[in-house]
C-alpha positions in Angstrom: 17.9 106.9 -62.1 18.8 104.0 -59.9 19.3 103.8 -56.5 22.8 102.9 -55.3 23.4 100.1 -52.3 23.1 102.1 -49.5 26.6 103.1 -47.8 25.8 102.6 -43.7 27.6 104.9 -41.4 30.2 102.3 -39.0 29.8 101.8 -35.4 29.6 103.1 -32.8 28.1 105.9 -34.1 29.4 109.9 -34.1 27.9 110.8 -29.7 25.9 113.8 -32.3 24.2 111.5 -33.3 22.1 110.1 -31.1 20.4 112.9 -28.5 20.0 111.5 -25.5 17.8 114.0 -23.9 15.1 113.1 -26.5 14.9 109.3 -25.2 15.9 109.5 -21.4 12.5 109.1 -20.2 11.2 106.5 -22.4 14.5 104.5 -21.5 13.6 105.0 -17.7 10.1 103.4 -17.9 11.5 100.6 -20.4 14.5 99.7 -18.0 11.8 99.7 -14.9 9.3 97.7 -16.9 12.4 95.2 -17.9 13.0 95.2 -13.8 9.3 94.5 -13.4 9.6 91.2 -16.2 13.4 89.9 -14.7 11.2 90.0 -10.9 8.3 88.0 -12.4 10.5 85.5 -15.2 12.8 84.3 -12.0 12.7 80.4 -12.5 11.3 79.5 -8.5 8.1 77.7 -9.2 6.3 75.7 -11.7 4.2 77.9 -13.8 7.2 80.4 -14.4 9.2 77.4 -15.9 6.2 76.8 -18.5 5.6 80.6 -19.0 9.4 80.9 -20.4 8.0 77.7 -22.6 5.1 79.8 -23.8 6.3 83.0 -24.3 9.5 81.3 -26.3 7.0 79.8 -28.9 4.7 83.3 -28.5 7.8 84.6 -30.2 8.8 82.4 -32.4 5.2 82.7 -33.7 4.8 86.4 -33.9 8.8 87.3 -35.3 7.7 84.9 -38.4 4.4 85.9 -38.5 6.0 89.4 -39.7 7.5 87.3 -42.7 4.5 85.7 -43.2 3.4 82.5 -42.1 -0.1 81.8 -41.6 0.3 79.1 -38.9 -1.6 79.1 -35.6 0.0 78.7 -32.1 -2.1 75.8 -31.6 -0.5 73.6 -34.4 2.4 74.3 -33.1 1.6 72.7 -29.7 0.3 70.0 -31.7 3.5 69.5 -34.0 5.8 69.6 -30.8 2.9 67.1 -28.9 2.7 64.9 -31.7 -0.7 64.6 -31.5 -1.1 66.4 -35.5 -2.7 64.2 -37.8 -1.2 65.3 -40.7 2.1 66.6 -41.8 3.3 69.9 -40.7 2.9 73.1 -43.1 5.7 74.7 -44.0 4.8 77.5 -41.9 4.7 75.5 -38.5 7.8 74.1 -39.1 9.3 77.4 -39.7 8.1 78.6 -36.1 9.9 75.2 -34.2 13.1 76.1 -36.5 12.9 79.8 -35.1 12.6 78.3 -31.4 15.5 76.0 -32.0 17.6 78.5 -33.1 16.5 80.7 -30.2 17.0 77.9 -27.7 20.6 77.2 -29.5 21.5 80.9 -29.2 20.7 81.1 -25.4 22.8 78.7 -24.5 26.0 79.4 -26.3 25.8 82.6 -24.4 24.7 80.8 -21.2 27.9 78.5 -21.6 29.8 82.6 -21.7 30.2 83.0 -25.8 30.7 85.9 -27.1 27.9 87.0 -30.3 30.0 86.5 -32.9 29.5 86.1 -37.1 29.5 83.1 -36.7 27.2 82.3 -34.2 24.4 84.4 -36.3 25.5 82.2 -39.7 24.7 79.0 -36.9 21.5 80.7 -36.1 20.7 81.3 -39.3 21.3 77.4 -40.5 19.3 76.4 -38.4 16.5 78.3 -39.3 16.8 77.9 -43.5 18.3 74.6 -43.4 16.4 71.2 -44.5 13.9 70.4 -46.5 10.3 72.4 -47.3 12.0 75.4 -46.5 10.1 78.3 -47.5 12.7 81.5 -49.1 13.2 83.8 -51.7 16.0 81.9 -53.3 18.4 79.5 -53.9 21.3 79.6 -51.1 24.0 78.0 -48.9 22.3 78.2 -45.4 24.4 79.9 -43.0 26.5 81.9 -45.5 26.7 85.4 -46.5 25.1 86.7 -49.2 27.7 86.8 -52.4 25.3 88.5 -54.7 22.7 92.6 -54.4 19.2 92.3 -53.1 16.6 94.6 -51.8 14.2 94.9 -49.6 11.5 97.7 -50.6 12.9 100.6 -50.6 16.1 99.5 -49.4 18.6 98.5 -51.5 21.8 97.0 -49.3 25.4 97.2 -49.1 26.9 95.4 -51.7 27.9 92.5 -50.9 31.7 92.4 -50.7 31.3 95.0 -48.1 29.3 92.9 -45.9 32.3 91.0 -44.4 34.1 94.3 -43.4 30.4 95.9 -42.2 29.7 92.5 -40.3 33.3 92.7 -38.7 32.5 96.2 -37.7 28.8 94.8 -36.0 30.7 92.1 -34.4 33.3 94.5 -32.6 30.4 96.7 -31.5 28.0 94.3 -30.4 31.0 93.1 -27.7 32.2 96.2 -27.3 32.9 96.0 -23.7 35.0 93.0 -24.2 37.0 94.1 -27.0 37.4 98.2 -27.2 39.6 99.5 -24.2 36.8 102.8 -24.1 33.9 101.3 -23.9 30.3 103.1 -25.4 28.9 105.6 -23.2 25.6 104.1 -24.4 23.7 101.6 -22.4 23.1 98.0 -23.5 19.2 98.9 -23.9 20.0 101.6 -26.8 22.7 99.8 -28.4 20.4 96.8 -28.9 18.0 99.1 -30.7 21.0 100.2 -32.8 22.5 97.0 -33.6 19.3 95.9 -34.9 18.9 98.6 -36.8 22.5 97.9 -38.2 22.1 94.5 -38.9 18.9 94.6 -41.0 20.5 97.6 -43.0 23.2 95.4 -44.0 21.3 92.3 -45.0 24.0 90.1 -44.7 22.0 87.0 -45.5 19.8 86.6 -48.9 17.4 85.7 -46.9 16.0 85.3 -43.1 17.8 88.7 -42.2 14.4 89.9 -40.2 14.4 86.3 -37.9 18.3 86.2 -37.1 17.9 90.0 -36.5 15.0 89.7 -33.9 16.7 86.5 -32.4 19.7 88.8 -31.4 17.7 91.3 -29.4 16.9 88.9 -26.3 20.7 87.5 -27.0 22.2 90.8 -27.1 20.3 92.0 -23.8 20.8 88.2 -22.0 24.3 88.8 -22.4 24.4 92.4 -21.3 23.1 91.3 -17.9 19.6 93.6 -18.8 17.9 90.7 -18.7 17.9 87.5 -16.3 17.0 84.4 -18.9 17.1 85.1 -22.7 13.6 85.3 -23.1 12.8 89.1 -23.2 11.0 88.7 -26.4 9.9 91.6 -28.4 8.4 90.5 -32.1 4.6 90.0 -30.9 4.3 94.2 -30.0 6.4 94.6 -34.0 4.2 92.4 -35.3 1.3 94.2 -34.0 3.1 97.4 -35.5 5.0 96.0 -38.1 4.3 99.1 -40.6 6.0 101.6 -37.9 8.4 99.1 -37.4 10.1 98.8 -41.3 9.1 102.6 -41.8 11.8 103.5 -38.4 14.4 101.1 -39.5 14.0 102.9 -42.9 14.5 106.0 -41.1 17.8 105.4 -39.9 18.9 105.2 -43.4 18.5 108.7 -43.5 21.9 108.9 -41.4 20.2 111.9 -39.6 20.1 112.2 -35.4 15.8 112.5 -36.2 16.1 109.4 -38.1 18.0 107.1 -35.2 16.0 109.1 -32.5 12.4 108.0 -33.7 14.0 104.2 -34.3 15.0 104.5 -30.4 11.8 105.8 -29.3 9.7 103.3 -31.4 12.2 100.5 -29.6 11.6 101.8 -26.2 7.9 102.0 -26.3 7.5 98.5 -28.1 10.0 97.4 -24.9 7.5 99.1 -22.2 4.4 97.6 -24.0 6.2 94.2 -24.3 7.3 94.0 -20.8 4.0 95.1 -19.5 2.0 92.0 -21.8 4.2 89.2 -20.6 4.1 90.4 -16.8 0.6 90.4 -17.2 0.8 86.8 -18.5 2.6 85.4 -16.3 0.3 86.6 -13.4 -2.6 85.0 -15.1 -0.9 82.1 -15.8 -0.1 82.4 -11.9 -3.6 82.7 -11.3 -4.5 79.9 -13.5 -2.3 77.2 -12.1 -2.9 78.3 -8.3 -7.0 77.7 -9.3 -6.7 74.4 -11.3 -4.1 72.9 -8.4 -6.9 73.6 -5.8 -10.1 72.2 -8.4 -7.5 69.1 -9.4 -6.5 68.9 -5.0 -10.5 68.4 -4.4 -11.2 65.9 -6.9 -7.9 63.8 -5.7 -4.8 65.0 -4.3 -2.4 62.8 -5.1 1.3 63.0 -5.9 0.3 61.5 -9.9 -2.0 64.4 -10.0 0.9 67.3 -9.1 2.2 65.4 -12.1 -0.5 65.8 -14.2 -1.2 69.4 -13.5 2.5 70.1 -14.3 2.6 68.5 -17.5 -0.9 70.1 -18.4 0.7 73.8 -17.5 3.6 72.7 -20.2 1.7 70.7 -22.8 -2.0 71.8 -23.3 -2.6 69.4 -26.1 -1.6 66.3 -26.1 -2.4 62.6 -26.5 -2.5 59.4 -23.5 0.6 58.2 -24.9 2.4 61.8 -24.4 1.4 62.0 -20.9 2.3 58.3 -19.8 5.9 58.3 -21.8 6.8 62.0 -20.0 5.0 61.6 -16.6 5.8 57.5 -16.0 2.2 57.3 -14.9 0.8 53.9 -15.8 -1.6 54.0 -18.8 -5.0 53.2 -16.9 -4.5 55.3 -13.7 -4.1 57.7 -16.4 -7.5 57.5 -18.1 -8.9 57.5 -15.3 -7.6 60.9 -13.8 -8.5 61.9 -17.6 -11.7 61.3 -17.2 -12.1 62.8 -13.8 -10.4 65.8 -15.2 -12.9 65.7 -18.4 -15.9 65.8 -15.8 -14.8 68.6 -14.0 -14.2 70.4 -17.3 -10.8 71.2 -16.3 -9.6 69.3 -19.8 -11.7 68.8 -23.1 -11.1 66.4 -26.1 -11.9 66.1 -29.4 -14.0 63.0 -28.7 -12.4 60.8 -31.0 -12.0 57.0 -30.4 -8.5 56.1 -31.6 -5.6 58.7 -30.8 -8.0 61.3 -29.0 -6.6 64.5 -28.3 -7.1 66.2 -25.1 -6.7 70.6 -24.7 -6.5 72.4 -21.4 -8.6 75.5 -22.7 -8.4 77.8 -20.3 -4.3 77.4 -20.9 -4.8 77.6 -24.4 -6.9 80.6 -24.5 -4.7 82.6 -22.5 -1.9 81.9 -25.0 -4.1 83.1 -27.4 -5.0 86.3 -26.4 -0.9 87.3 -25.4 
C-alpha cells in the first residue's frame, strides 16, 4: 500500500514533547563551545577577517558536498581568483552560488530583517537560478513547489499545504517578535527544530537541504547566539551525513524519542563544529604571526603588510590579481614574488604566461578543516 504525504505536527511543539532533562547537558557544552567560537570569530585583527572568508566557503563546500558535488575547495579559490583556465564545473559554481546566498542572507538580517518566506524563496533563487544549474527538475526558482515529491523514505506534505505549514515555520522562527508568550525553548534548540521542520516540509522541488542549512547560522545570528553569521555547521553533517538524514527521519515519527535523538545529534555536531573552527582559527593565528615575521626579515615594508594580507585572503592567485587589489606597481611586485618564492613562503606552477602562485601552508590548512 502506498505511503501518504506525511502530515507534520505545527509549531511550537506540545512542551511533552521535547524532554529537556535528556539534552541539558549536551546544550551546556554546545552553548559554552559557541561562547568559546563568538571569543575567537570577533573581527579585531587581520587573520580573523580572512578566517570568516574561509570558513564561509568551508561551508558552502561541505553543505553541497552532502548533495553531491565533487568540486574541490581549491577550484573554488581559483574560480573566485580568476586564475582557472578553464570554465567552471557545474559543481564549483554551485558552491559560489551557496556563498552568495549566504552572504545575501547575513545581511538582510544585519540591516534588522526578520526570516521571512520570502527571504528563503530569495535564498533559494539565488542558489537554482541561471544557467548550468544542476537539479532534479524543471522549476521557477524561488517558488514553492505546486506539485508531490519525495525524498527516500519521505514522502512530503502535499503541496497545497505548504503555504499554510510555511506560514506556521515563519511565525515560529520569529516567535519572539510576533507571539505575545514567547517559547520557553532556547534559540539553540529551536534552531535544531526548525530545521527539522523545514526539510520535513520540502517546500521547494528542489535545493530544500542548502536553504535549510543556510538558515541555521541565520536563525542563530539573529537570536544573538552568535556574533557574525558564520557559525557554520554542514562540514561535521557532511562528515555524518547518514546519522544526519536517519535523525531528521526520526522526527517523523512524532514521538518525544524521535525529536530527542535529532536534538542530541544537533548539539554534539554544534560542540564538534565549534571545537574545529576554534582550532582553525588559532592555527591560522599561528600561521599569519610566523609568515609576518619570515616576510618582516626578508623586507619589511608597508607593500609587504599588503602582500601578506592579500596572501591570508587569496592563496591562489595570479600578478594581475595582486596589483588590481593591492595598487602595488606590477614590477615591485615580481620582485617581492620572487623573494617570497625563494623563501618558500609562496609556490607557482612554473608556467610562463598567466602563472599561478599558492600560499601552501594556507591552503593546506583549509584542507584538512
Amino acid at each position: 500500500m502506498p505511503k501518504a504525504p506525511f502530515e507534520p505536527l505545527l509549531l511550537p511543539l506540545d512542551p511533552d514533547m521535547i524532554d529537556l532533562r535528556q539534552v541539558i547537558t549536551l546544550f551546556g557544552k554546545a552553548e559554552q563551545k559557541l561562547g568559546e567560537f563568538n571569543q575567537k570569530i570577533r573581527p579585531t585583527k587581520y587573520y580573523v577577517t580572512y578566517a570568516v572568508s574561509h570558513l564561509e566557503k568551508m561551508e558552502s563546500l561541505y553543505s553541497t558536498k552532502i548533495e553531491g558535488t565533487q568540486t574541490t575547495i581549491d577550484e573554488v579559490y581559483e574560480v573566485e581568483s580568476d586564475v582557472k583556465e578553464t570554465p567552471a564545473t557545474e559543481d564549483t559554481n554551485e558552491v559560489i552560488r551557496y556563498s552568495r546566498a549566504l552572504t545575501f542572507g547575513a545581511k538582510q538580517i544585519q540591516n534588522g530583517g526578520l526570516i521571512t518566506c520570502k527571504l528563503l524563496k530569495e535564498l533559494h533563487k539565488i542558489l537554482l537560478r541561471g544557467e548550468h544549474v544542476r537539479k532534479n527538475s524543471d522549476f521557477q526558482p524561488g517558488a514553492f513547489r505546486t506539485q508531490q515529491n519525495r525524498v527516500g523514505d519521505h514522502i512530503p506534505p502535499i503541496a497545497s499545504k505548504v503555504d499554510e505549514l510555511m506560514g506556521n515555520l515563519e511565525k515560529y522562527i520569529n516567535i519572539d517578535a510576533t507571539y505575545q508568550t514567547p517559547d520557553p525553548l532556547p534559540p539553540l534548540i529551536r534552531i535544531a527544530i526548525i530545521h527539522a521542520q523545514f526539510e520535513t516540509i520540502h517546500p521547494f522541488p528542489d535545493g530544500n537541504g542548502r536553504v535549510g542549512r543556510i538558515l541555521i547560522p541565520l536563525y542563530l545570528y539573529k537570536e544573538n547566539v552568535i556574533h557574525s553569521p558564520y557559525f557554520l555547521i554542514s562540514q561535521e553533517l557532511e562528515k555524518n551525513k547518514i546519522k544526519y538524514y536517519n535523525y531528521l527521519q526520526g522526527t517523523r515519527a512524532k514521538t518525544q524519542k524521535g525529536f530527542v535523538e535529532w536534538i542530541q545529534f544537533f548539539l554534539e555536531s554544534t560542540i564538534n563544529q565549534s571545537q574545529k573552527d576554534i582550532d582553525f582559527i588559532d592555527s591560522l593565528e599561528a600561521l599569519y604571526n610566523r609568515t609576518r615575521e619570515k616576510m618582516s626579515r626578508i623586507q619589511n615594508t608597508t607593500n609587504y603588510q599588503k602582500v601578506l594580507d592579500f596572501i591570508f585572503k587569496r592563496p591562489i592567485f595570479t600578478v594581475s590579481k595582486i596589483v588590481g587589489e593591492t595598487g602595488i606597481p606590477r614590477s615591485t611586485v615580481y620582485a617581492y614574488l620572487r623573494l617570497l618564492e625563494q623563501d618558500r613562503i609562496l609556490f607557482t606552477d612554473q608556467k610562463q604566461r598567466n602563472r599561478k602562485y599558492y600560499f601552501i601552508d594556507l591552503l593546506e590548512k583549509i584542507r584538512a578543516n
